[in-house]
Structure formats: C-alpha cells, structure tokens
C-alpha positions, 0 to 999 in steps of 0.5 A, spaced: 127 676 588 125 677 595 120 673 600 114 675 603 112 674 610 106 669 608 109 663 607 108 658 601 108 662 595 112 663 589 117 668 591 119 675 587 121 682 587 120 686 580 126 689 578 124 697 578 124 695 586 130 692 587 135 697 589 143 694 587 149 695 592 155 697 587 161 692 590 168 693 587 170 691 581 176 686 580 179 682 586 178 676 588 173 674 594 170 667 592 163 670 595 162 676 590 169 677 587 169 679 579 175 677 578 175 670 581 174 664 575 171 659 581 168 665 585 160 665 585 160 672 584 154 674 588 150 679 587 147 684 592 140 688 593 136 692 598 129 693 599 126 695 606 130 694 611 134 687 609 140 685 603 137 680 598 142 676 593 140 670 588 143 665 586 143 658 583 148 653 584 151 648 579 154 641 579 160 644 582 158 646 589 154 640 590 156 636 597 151 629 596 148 628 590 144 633 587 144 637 594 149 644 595 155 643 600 154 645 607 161 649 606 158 653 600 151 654 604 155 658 610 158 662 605 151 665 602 149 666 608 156 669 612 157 674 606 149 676 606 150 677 612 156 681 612 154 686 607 148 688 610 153 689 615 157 694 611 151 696 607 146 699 613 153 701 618 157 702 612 163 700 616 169 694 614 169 688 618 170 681 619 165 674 622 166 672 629 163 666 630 156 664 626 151 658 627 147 656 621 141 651 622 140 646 616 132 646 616 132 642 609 136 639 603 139 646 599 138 642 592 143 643 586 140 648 580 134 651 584 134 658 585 135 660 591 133 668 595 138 669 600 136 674 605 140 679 611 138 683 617 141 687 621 139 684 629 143 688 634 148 693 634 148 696 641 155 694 643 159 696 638 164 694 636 160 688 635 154 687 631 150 681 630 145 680 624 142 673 621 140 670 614 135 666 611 136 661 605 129 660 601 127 656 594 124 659 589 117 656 593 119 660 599 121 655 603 124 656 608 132 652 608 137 655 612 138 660 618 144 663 621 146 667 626 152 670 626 156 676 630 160 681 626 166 685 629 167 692 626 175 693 624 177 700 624 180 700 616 188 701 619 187 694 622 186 692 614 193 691 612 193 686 607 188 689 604 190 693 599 190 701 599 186 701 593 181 696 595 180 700 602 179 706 599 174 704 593 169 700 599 170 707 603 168 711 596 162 705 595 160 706 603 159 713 601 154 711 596 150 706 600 143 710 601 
C-alpha cells in the first residue's frame, strides 16, 4: 500500500511495483527483528524516492482503548525513517533527536501505510528525514521529523561482526 498525493481515497500499491528492502534474518529489533516473539516485524518496501511499510496493530500495543500507544507510534516512524536513511545512503546510524506531531487518533486493527523520505544531507555526518502515518482512507495521523547520525561500522561495538557484515552485504544490494 502507498498513498498518493491527492488526498482522500483509498490508499494502495499493486504488488508488482512494490520493490522490498531484504533486512537481516534472526535478531532481535523490536521494530523489524524476526526473531523477536513481541517484535512488530516490520516489513520495508520502496517505491520512488521513499521507503513505505505496513502494519496493522492488535490489542497489545493499544495506549487508551481502542487507540495504539503513542510509544508504539515513534517507533513506526523512527524505524521508517531510518531505513529509508540506510537504504537511500547505505550507511549504519542511529536517532539523534525526533518530533512527532499527533494529528489524529491511530486506532487499533486499522491498516496503516507508514512512509519515509529522505529531506537533507548536506552536512554529513548528520541527515534529517520525516515519516508520515496514514489510514487505509488516506488520512493523514501523524508526521515527524527526525535527525539522524551516520556511525562509521568501528563505532558499532555491540553489535555483532556477523550482524555488521550481513547489513554491509544488504547495503550492497540496495538498488
């Protein structure tokens, strides 16, 4: 699924022009890790110049009733952002401050089209990108801005060689 630019209107994407982004298999990210039994396991696909993924969320990342919890809504958006980073840069980095603006209630066992751009990279090593939330309606839920710091992959000492080397490889098969 993907939204356009016009507004209101179902939002969608025909599988064929979806172009998915591999991950690595079997760690544990609570954001797109296979191998976490409480992860959401996200899912990533580009098209055009902007990473999308989607989701439905359950009963167990609900805040109030019936609406998904504000913790669980950055993460979306902080993950989407970064793998657009990672996938358009092909580099390893981490959040260095983000804003999100809660426009309207995200509500539990809605689809929802998370989507990410790239906005500035003109001074490295920082890089700023935003991600929206809409509805399977198009509406449009919540925005952020985040800002991004490139680690060089020496400055990654707790992750795992094998991790490192695996998101290097994936890098080089980013389109």
């Amino acid at each position: 699924m993907v939204h356009d630019a016009g507004g209101k209107g179902k939002i969608s994407m025909p599988a064929e022009v979806k172009i998915k982004i591999q991950k690595p298999q079997g760690y544990h990210c609570f954001a797109c890790g296979t191998a976490n039994p409480i992860g959401l396991n996200l899912q990533f696909y580009r098209f055009g110049d902007a990473v999308y993924s989607d989701i439905t969320l359950g009963k167990n990342h609900e805040g109030w009733e019936n609406v998904a919890h504000g913790g669980i809504i950055s993460t979306l958006l902080d993950e989407v952002m970064s793998w657009t980073i990672m996938y358009f840069k092909k580099i390893f980095l981490v959040t260095r401050k983000m804003e999100v603006k809660y426009i309207r209630p995200v509500l539990i066992g809605t689809p929802l089209v998370i989507k990410g751009e790239v906005m500035d990279d003109s001074k490295p090593p920082r890089i700023k990108a935003r991600a929206d939330i809409r509805d399977d309606e198009n509406n449009l839920l919540v925005r952020s801005l985040g800002e991004f710091v490139e680690l060089p992959k020496e400055k990654l000492s707790s992750v795992p060689e094998e991790l490192k080397d695996e998101m290097l490889m994936l890098f080089n098969n980013f389109e």
